[in-house]
Each structure stands twice: as C-alpha cells, then as structure tokens.
N, C-alpha and C positions, 0 to 999 in steps of 0.2 A: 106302770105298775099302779094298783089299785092301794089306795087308803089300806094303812094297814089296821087291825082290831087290835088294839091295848087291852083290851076282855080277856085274849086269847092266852093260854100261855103256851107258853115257846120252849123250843128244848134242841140243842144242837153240839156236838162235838165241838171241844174249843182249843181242840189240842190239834199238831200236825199227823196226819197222817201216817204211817208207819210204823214201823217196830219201836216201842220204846219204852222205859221204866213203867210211866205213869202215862195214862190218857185222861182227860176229864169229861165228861157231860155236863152240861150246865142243862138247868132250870130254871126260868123267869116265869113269874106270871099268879095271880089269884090263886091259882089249884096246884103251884109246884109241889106245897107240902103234903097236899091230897095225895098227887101221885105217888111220891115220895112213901108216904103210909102204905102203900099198895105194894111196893117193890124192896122194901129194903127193913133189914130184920137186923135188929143189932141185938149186940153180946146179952143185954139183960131186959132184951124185949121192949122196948120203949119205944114208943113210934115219934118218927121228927117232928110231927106239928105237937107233941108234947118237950123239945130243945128249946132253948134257950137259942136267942140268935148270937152269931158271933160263936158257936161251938164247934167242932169236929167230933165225929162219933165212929168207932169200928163198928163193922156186921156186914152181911151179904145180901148180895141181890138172888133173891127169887121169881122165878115166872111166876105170878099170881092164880094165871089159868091153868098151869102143870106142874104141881108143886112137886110130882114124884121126879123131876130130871134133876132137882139138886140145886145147889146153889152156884148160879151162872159164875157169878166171882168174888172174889173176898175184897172188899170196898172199906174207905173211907169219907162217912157223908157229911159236908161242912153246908151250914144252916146262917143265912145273912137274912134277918126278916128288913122288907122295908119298913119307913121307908130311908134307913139306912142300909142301904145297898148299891152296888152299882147301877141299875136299874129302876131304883127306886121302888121298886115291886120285891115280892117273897123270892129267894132266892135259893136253888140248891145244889151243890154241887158233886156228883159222886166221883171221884177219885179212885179208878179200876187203874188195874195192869193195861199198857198201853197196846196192847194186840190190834188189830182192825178189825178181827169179828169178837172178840169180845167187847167192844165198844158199838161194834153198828147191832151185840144184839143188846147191849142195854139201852141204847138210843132207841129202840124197835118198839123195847119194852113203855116206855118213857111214853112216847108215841102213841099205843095201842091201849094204853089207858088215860088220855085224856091232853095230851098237850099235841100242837102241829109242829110240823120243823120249823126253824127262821129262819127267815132270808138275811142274806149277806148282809151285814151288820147290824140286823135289827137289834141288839141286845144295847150297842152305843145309841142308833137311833130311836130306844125308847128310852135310853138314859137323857137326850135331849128332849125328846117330846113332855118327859114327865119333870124337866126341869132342872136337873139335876147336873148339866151342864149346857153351857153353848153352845154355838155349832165352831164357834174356833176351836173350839176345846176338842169337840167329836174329832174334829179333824188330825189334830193332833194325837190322837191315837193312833193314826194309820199311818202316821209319821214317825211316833213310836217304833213302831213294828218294820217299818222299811227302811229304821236308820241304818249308814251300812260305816259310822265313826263315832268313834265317842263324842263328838262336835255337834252332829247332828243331832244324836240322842237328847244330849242336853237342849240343845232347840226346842225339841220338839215335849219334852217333861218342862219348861217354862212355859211352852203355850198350853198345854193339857192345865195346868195348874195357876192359867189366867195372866201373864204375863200381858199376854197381847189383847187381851177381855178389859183387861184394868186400863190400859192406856186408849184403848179406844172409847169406853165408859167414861173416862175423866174427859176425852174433849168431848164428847157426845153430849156431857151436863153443862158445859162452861158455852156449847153453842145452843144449848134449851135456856138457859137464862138468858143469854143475850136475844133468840126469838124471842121470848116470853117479855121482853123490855121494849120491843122492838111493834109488837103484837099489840102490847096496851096504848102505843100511838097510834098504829091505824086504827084503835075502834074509837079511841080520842082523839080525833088530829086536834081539838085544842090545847092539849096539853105537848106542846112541841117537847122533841126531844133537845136536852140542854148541850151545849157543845161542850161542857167536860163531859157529858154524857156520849156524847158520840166520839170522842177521842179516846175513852177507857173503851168503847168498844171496838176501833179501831185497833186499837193496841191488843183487845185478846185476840182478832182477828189475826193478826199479825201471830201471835205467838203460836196459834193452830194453825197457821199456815205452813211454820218454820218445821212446828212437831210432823207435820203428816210429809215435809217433804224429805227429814231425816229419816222417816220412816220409809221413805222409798230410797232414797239412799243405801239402807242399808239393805233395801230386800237383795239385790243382788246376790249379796251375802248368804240371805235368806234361801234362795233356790238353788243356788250352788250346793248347801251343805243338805239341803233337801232332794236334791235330786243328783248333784254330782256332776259330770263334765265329763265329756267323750275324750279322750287321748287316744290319736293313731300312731303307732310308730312305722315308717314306711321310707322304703329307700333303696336301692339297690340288692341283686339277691350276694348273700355272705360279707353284708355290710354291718353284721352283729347285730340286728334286730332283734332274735329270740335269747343273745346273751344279754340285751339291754333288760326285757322283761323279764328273765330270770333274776337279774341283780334286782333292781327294783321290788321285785315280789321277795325276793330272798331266798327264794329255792328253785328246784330247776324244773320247771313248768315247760317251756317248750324245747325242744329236742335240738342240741345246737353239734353240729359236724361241720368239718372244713369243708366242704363240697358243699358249692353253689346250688340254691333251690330246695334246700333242706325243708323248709317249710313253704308245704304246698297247698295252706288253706289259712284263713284264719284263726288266733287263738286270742279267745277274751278272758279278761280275767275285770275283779274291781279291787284294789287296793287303798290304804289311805296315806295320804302324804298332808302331812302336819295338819290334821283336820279336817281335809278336804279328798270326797266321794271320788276316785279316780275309774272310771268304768275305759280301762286299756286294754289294745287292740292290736295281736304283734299280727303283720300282713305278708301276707308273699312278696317278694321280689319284683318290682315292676321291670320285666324284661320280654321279649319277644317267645311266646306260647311256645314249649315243644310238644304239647297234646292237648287232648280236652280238657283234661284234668287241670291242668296250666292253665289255660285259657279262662275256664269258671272260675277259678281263685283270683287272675289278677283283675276280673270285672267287679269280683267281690270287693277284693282292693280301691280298686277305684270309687266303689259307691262309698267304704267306709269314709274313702279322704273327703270329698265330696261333704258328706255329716258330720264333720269331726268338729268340736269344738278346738282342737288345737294340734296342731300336726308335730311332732317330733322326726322332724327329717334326718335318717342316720346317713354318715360317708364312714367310707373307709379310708384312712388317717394315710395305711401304707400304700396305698393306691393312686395314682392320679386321676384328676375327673374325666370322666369319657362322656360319651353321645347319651347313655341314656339318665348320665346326672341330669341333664339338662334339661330333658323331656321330664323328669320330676319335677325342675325349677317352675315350668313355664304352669304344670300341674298344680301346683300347690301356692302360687305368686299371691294369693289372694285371697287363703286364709293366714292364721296366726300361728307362725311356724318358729320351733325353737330347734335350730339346725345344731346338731351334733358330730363333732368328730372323734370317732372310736378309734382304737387301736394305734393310743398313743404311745404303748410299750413296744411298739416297734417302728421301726427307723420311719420317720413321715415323707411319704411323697406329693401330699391333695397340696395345692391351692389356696390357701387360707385364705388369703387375701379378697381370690376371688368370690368365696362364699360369702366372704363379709359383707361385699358388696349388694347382695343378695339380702340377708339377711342380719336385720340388726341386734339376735340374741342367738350366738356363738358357744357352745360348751364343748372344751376336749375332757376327753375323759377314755379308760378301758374299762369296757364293760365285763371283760371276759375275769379282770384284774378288783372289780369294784373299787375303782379309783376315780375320784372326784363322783361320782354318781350325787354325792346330795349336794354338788353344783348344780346338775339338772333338776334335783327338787326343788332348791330355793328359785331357779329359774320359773318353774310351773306357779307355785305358789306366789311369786313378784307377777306375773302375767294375768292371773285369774282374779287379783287383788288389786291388781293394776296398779302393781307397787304398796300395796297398805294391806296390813295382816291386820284386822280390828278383831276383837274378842268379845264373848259378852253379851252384845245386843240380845235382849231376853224380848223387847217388842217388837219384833221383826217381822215383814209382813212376807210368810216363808211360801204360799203359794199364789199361782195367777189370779183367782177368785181375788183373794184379800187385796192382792196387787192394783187388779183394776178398779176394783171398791173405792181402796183411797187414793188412786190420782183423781178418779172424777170427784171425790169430795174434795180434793186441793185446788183443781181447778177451780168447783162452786166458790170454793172459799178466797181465792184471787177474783173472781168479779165480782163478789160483794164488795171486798174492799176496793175496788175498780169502782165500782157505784159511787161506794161512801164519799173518796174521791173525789169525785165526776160532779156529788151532792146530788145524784136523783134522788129520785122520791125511795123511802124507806120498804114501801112493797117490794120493791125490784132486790132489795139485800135480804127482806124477808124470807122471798122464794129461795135465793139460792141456799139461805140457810137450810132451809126445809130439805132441801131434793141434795145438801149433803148431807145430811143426819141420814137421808133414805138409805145411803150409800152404807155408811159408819154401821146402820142396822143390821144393812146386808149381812157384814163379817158376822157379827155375833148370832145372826137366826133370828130377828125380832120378825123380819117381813119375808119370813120364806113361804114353799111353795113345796107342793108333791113331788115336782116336777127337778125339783132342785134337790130335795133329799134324796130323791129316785139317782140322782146322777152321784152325789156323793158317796154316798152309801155301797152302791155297787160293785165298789173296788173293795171292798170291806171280806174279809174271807165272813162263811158264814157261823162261826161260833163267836165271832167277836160282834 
C-alpha cells in the first residue's frame, strides 16, 4: 500500500452495518467542515465551520446538486476541531438513522463533494501519525473492539491509555542514561569509567532485566485474554457433549436426544469462564461413518482435536469403556486433556481407575443435571494459568509483535551484563544497549515502516 496523504480528507461509515437506531459518518481531514457547510442545514441555519468544537447541532442532510428531492435525512452533526480530536485533524460526525442506504447515500454525498473514502483504520493510523497516540495505543483499539470479556476489555483500555507506553518509556530512559554514560567513555577513554560507576550500572541492568522478563511472564496472560483458547469437547457419540455445552453456555445451544449421533457436525460457540476467551467446540461422536454426512464431520472432529488448545474428553459414567474409548485415548495422548465423566446421576459402570491412569485431571460431574460443572471450570482456568489466576497486570505485553520486541531486548540486555561481567571493553555493552532500545522503540512506533502500518492497520475495519 502506497503512503497515504494526510492533505486528504477522509470520510467513512463507522458504524456496523445493518439495520439499526443510529449509523454514523465520520469526517476527518482539513475540508471536513467545508464539506460539512455543503450538506447539512440545521434548525437556524448556521453552517458547522461557524460551531464551536465539542458541540452537537440538529438539521438535515441535503443533496447540494438536487435540492428539489428533500431532505435525505433528519441528522445530528457533532463538531470536534483539532487539534483536540481523535485524529488530531477537524472532525465531523453525522449521526443518521442507521439504514444501509441511507448511510451509503450520505457517505456518497460526503464523497462527491470533496473527501475520499479510508482505508481500513486510517482514522487510528492518522491519530498515530499525527502523534496523538502510539502505535501500542493504535493497537489497542483493535483489542478494544475484539474483546470478547470484561478481562480483556480492561487489558486492552490500560494499554490504549499507556499503561504499557509508560512502562516501556521508563526503561527506555533509564537505558539512554546508562548509553549516554557509557558513550562519554568511548569518546574519552581517559576518563575511565569508576567502579561504583559500573556497579550502579550493573545493578539498573539487572533491575531491567528482571522488569522485561516479568513482562514476559505475564504475556501469556496477555494473549490468552487477547485472543482466547480453543476448547474441544469430544468423545464418544451420546457421551453428553452437547448437554456439557449447553450447561456451560447456560442455555440449550446444541440439540441433545437420547439417541446416538445426535450431533452430526460441529457447533462453536465463545463463552467466558472467569475471565478467560473460551472459543468451544461441541464435535460429533468419533465412531465408525454410517454415511458421508458422518464421515465429513468426524474428519472435522479430528482436525478440530488436532488445534485444540485443550481437549475436554467426555465418557459416559453409566457405561463401561469399550474399543472406541480407547482409540480416543491413543488420539488425544498428547495434548492437554481434562477428562470428564458425565452421568453421575445414574448408577456408574466406567472404570475410573483406569482413566486416571490415563489422565491426571479427572471431573465427574452431570451435565444433563448442572452438577459440579464449575469443577470443570476451575479445572480449565487451574490449566490455562497453570495453577495461578493473576489479575491486574495493566503492562502486559498482550500481542506477538510487543512479545517478540522484548525478548530480544532482554536477551540484549543479559549480554551486556554478560560483558560487564566478563569486563570487556564498554563498546561491546554499548551496542547491545543500543539494538535493545531499537527493540523497546519497535512497540511504541518510534522506528516504523509503511510496511509495518500496512500490516497493522489492515485488520482494522474501515470507519475505525
């Protein structure tokens, strides 16, 4: 994608699609109030680049070229001049009935007199270009928008509002002082550096070592609550798989009968358990095809277990274990399976013993009954946490970008003090200082690239 012109202004639907109350138009750019004056006629005749910024104003949109069709729609225009603005540029917003052509013809209009459409997040991507935020920050708007718990949500408004800008900023200054100390010996090596001086440097080294590795620590955290966690439940067919994800979800989602093979294809659903993105997956019955129809779900089945970040293997309690439990066991040996036994409100026939053997996290429970089910939650949430529910962490490093930014800054910053150590020569701690600071820049946007905003940005819908 080609540089984009910050001249230009921009104008784009920022609302979803479809039928709804309200749709919005946004305008950014030098001429939004231009256009603005051209289209929109309020109650006592006052055109927007005569508002105040910070205002909302009633009145309607008119075609400017066809004034005899009427007024397109009864609008409210809200006025943000920069460069207090999202954008940091003029900003305008009209506020129509959410229809789809009455929004693609004000958008038309918008357009047709003077602004181009934007592309997929340009409206954040020129809130960073023009300074206005990071690029951690940009990011976190898209994190924003795809939180699917109140856990992430919060993740994701601490990093929009510099949580993780500020933590990475404070050691980014505390390793420019220690270059900047480190810089005035090589251009004086007569003026040796003193050894309390290289011991207090030592020592911050050390303490930004400790920060960026708690920082990775906690990303885990971080992309869990950012992106969530595959659960498959999978297991024999009328082993209660679609009464496990109805309890779970709390209402009757997939179609549950006493007759084997009820479900004959996949059903996703995303749920949250204590915080945590659960994107669940009730599957057919792994059992020998009676059609085609069979056959393409339980291949589905298999690719799902295959991906799963954690396999919830169901038995049936009144049952005893047969030939194709076992061909499940040998299936799943080797991911991270929290084996279930259902249908403890009737008389038990399985094996316990031998499943345990099997596997080291055991829950009975009835699913049909919603009894013990948030055993199997604490079970997910002990697995994912891997025993430890932490909370909080506001500096979190929530995506792979940031992730791999500061390992290689913690690694530079273990062979400096490896250097210091060692007592090579002070260039050698110098460099690696430098190429991690490159690193620490990365996350915030100081050293980016067309190439880089092109790839961010793109996931971005395009009114945001």
């Amino acid at each position: 994608m080609k540089s984009m012109n910050l001249d230009d202004t921009i104008a784009a639907i920022a609302t979803s699609i479809g039928d709804s109350g309200i749709g919005i138009v946004r305008i950014s750019g030098k001429n939004a109030l231009e256009i603005a004056d051209k289209i929109f006629v309020s109650k006592n005749n006052r055109k927007p680049s005569d508002f105040k910024t910070y205002t909302i104003h009633y009145g309607h949109i008119l075609d400017p070229f066809n004034r005899q069709t009427g007024a397109i729609d009864e609008v409210i225009l809200t006025v943000m001049r920069g460069p207090k603005s999202y954008t940091k540029e003029d900003i305008v917003e009209i506020n129509c009935h959410g229809g789809i052509i009455v929004l693609r013809r004000i958008l038309d209009l918008v357009l047709e007199n003077g602004a181009r459409c934007a592309s997929p997040g340009e409206f954040t991507r020129r809130a960073f270009l023009n300074g206005r935020i990071d690029l951690s920050q940009a990011e976190a708007v898209l994190d924003i928008i795809r939180a699917k718990t109140d856990s992430a949500l919060k993740m994701g408004v601490e990093q929009l509002r510099g949580a993780l800008s500020s933590a990475i900023n404070k050691i980014s200054k505390t390793l420019l002082d220690i270059l900047s100390l480190l810089e005035a010996n090589i251009d004086f090596p007569e003026e040796d550096i003193s050894p309390a001086n290289k011991e207090g440097i030592a020592k911050k080294l050390n303490e930004i070592n400790k920060e960026l590795k708690d920082m990775l620590d906690s990303s885990r955290r971080g992309r869990v609550l950012r992106e969530g966690i595959n659960v498959v439940i999978c297991g024999r067919p009328n082993a209660g798989k679609s009464s496990l994800l109805n309890a779970l979800l709390k209402e009757e989602r997939s179609i549950v009968a006493p007759v084997a093979g009820t479900t004959r294809d996949t059903i996703e659903e995303i749920i949250d358990i204590k915080g945590i993105p659960i994107r669940i997956v009730d599957t057919a019955g792994i059992v020998e095809p009676r059609d085609l129809v069979e056959k393409k779900a339980i291949l589905r089945t298999k690719k799902y277990v295959d991906s799963a970040d954690l396999i919830i293997l169901m038995f049936d309690g009144s049952r005893k274990l047969g030939k194709e439990d076992e061909i499940i066991f040998r299936r799943v040996k080797k991911k991270n399976v929290i084996a279930v036994i259902n249908k403890i409100d009737l008389k038990q026939k399985i094996d316990k013993g031998k499943i345990a053997k099997f596997f080291n996290r055991v829950i009975s429970l009835s699913a049909k009954k919603s009894k013990n089910i948030n055993f199997l939650e604490e079970a997910i949430v002990e697995l994912v946490y891997a025993g430890k529910i932490t909370g909080g962490e506001t500096s979190v490093a929530s995506n792979l970008r940031h992730i791999q930014a500061v390992k290689s800054a913690q690694k530079l910053i273990a062979e400096a003090l490896n250097s210091l150590d060692n007592r090579l020569s002070v260039e050698f701690v110098a460099q690696d200082i430098k190429d991690a600071l490159g690193y620490l820049d990365n996350i915030s946007g100081k050293g980016f690239t067309e190439d880089l905003l092109d790839k961010i940005f793109s996931d971005f819908c395009i009114g945001k």
